[in-house]
VOFI-873640 format. One record per residue (C-alpha): residue in one letter; y, x, z. Coordinates in steps of 0.1 Angstrom, whole numbers, plus 5000, padded with zeros to 4 digits. Layout:
N
AYXZ/...
//
This chain:
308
X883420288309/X882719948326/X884319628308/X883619268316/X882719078284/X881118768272/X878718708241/X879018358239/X880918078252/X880217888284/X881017878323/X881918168340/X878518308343/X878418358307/X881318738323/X879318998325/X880119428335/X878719638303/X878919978297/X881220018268/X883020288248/X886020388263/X889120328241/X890920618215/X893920618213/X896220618179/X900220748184/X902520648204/X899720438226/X899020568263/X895420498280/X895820338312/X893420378341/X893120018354/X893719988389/X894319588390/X894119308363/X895418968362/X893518638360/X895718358340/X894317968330/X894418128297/X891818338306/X889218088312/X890417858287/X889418108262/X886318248278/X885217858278/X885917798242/X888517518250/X891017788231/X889318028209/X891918248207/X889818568199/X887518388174/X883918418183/X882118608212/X881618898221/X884519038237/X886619078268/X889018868282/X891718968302/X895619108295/X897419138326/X897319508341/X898019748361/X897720118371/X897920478361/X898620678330/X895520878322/X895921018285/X899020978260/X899420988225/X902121188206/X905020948207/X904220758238/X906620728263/X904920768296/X903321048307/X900321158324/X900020998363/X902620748352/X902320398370/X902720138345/X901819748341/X902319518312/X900219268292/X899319428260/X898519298230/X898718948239/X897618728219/X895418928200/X892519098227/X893119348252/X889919378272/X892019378303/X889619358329/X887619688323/X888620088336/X890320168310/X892520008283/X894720178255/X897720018248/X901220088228/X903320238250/X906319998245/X904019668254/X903919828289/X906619988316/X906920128348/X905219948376/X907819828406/X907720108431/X907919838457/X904619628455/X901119818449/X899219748417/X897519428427/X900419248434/X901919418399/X899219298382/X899818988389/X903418978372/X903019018336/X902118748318/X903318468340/X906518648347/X907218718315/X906218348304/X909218258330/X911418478320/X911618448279/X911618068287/X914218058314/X916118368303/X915818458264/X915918098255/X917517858283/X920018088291/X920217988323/X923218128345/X924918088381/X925017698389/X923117548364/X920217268374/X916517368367/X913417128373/X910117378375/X906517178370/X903717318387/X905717508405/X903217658431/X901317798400/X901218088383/X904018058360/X905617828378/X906118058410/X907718318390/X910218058376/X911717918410/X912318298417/X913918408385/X916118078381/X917018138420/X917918538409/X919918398380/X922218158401/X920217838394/X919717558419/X915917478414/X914117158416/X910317208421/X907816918417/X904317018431/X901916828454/X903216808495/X900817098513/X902517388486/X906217258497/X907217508528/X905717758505/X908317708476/X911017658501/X910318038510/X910618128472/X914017958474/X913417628458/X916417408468/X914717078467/X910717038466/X909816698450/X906016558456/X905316438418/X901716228432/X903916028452/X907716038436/X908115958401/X910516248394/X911916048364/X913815838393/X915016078415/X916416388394/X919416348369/X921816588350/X919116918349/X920017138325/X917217278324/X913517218324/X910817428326/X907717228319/X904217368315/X902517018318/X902916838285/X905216638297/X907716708274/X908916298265/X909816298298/X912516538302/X914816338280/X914716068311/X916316408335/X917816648308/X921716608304/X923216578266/X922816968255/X920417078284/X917117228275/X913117178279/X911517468277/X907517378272/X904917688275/X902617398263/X903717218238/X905917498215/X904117368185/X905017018187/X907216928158/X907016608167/X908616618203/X911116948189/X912016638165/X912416368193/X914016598218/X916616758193/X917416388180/X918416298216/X921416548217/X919016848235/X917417158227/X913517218221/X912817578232/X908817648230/X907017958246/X904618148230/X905018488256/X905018838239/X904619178252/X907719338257/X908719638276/X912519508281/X911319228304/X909319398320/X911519618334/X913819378344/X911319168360/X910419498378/X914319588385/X914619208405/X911019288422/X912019598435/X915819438445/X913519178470/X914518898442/X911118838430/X907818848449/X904118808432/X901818588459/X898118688452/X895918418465/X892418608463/X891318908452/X887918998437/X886219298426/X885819358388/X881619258395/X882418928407/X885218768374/X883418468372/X883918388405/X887718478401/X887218248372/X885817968392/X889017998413/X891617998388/X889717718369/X889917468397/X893417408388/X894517448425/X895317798428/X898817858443/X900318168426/X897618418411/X894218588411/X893818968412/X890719158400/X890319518415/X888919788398/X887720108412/
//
C-alpha cells in the first residue's frame, strides 16, 4: 500500500509516498480503507522535530481518519463496508495518512451520515480535543460563560460549536477578517485580541478554553470556581499550582481515542449542531504542501488529505 513517511526530520519536503506493507490485524481491530485523513499542528510539529513524539524517524505521521471498513478481526465491532472515522492510537503512531490503517475497533465509530469523509476526517482529533476539555472536564452546561482562544482554528472551531450545543454563551478572541465567520458558528461575541486586550473587556467566564499558553491570564477573566482548560499547558504544575491557589480549577488536555465521543460528536454533527470547515484539500502526493498550509499558523478550521 502507499503511506507517506519521513526518514528524518526537517521541512515538509523531508514527506514522502512509499510503498509499504499493508497492516495485519490482531483481534478485535478492523482495517480501514482510508478515504480522507486529517492534518493537525501536531502533525508538523512532530514531522519537524519541534515534538518528537514518535522518537526518531522513520515513520508516518498522521491520526485523523476517515473511511470504509475493509477487513475485521474476531471481536471487532464494525463490519465489512462500515463507514467509520476516529483518531487511533494517538499518541503513540498511526500512520494516518496512507490507504490503509488497522486500528482497535473501539478507538473508532460510525462516521456522521450527514457530511462525506473529508469533512469527517476532519473532526477527530480537534473535536475530540474540544469536547474532553469543554465536556469531560469543564462541565460546561446551559448558561455558563466560555472564552475560546484561537478560535477560527482547528480546535478552536469545534469549541465555539460544542459550547454553543451545550447552552454556553461563547466569547471568541481571534484576529478581525475570521469574525463574520465565527458569528456563523454561533459565537455570541467575537473579540479582536491584536487590538483589544481581552484581560479588560471580559469578566466572570466560567470557563476558558485556552490553547495559547496563556494560562496566567485567565485568573484576570475566570470567576472564583470557573475553570481553564489548557490543551497546551496540561503539564504545568506550576500554573495547576497558581491557578488552583486563586480559588479555580486547572483542567489540562492531553486528547485520547475514544469511541464514546466520537459518537456523540457525530450524533450533534448529524443534528446540524456541529459543522467541520475544511479550508483546502490536497491529494495524499502532495502532504508537504498540506503541511506548508497548516504550518503557517493561519489556517481557519482544518486541512484534508484525500486518498484514492
Amino acid at each position: 500500500m502507499r503511506a507517506v513517511i519521513q526518514k528524518a526530520f526537517g521541512g515538509p519536503e523531508v514527506l514522502e509516498v512509499a510503498e509499504v506493507e499493508r497492516p495485519a490485524l490482531v483481534s478485535g481491530e478492523v482495517l480501514v480503507r482510508v478515504k480522507a485523513a486529517g492534518v493537525n499542528p501536531v502533525d508538523v510539529a512532530v514531522r519537524s522535530g519541534a515534538f518528537p513524539l514518535l522518537g526518531e524517524p522513520p515513520f508516518g505521521v498522521g491520526w485523523d481518519i476517515s473511511g470504509v471498513v475493509e477487513e475485521a478481526a474476531p471481536g471487532a465491532r464494525y463490519r465489512v463496508g462500515e463507514e467509520v472515522y476516529g483518531m487511533p492510537f494517538f499518541p503513540r503512531a498511526a500512520t494516518g495518512y496512507a490507504e490503509y490503517v488497522a486500528a482497535p475497533s473501539r478507538q473508532l465509530a460510525r462516521k456522521p451520515a450527514t457530511v462525506d469523509h473529508v469533512q469527517a476526517a476532519a473532526l477527530p482529533l480537534a473535536a475530540l480535543t474540544a469536547w474532553q476539555g469543554l465536556v469531560d472536564l469543564a462541565r460546561i452546561e446551559e448558561g455558563r460563560r466560555v472564552l475560546v482562544h484561537r478560535a477560527a482554528g482547528g480546535v478552536g472551531h469545534f469549541a465555539v460549536q460544542i459550547a454553543k450545543a451545550r447552552g454556553a454563551y461563547v466569547i471568541a478572541l481571534a484576529s478581525e477578517p475570521k469574525h463574520t465567520f465565527l458569528k456563523e458558528l454561533g459565537a455570541d461575541e467575537v473579540i479582536d485580541y491584536r487590538t483589544t486586550d481581552y484581560t479588560e473587556a471580559v469578566r466572570d467566564v466560567d470557563v476558558v478554553f485556552d490553547s495559547s499558553s496563556e494560562g496566567t491570564k485567565a485568573l484576570k477573566v475566570l470567576k472564583p470556581g470557573g475553570t481553564l482548560v489548557t490543551i497546551m499547558e496540561h503539564w504545568n504544575t506550576g500554573l495547576a499550582t497558581e491557578i488552583e491557589a486563586a480559588g479555580r480549577r486547572f483542567a489540562g488536555v492531553s486528547v485520547e481515542p475514544d469511541y464514546a465521543s466520537l459518537e456523540a460528536i457525530a450524533a450533534l454533527v448529524d443534528e446540524g449542531l456541529i459543522r467541520p470547515h475544511v479550508s483546502a484539500v490536497f491529494p495524499l502526493a502532495e502532504a508537504g504542501r498540506a503541511h506548508e498550509s497548516v504550518g503557517s499558523g493561519t489556517v481557519q478550521g482544518k486541512v484534508v488529505l484525500t486518498v484514492d
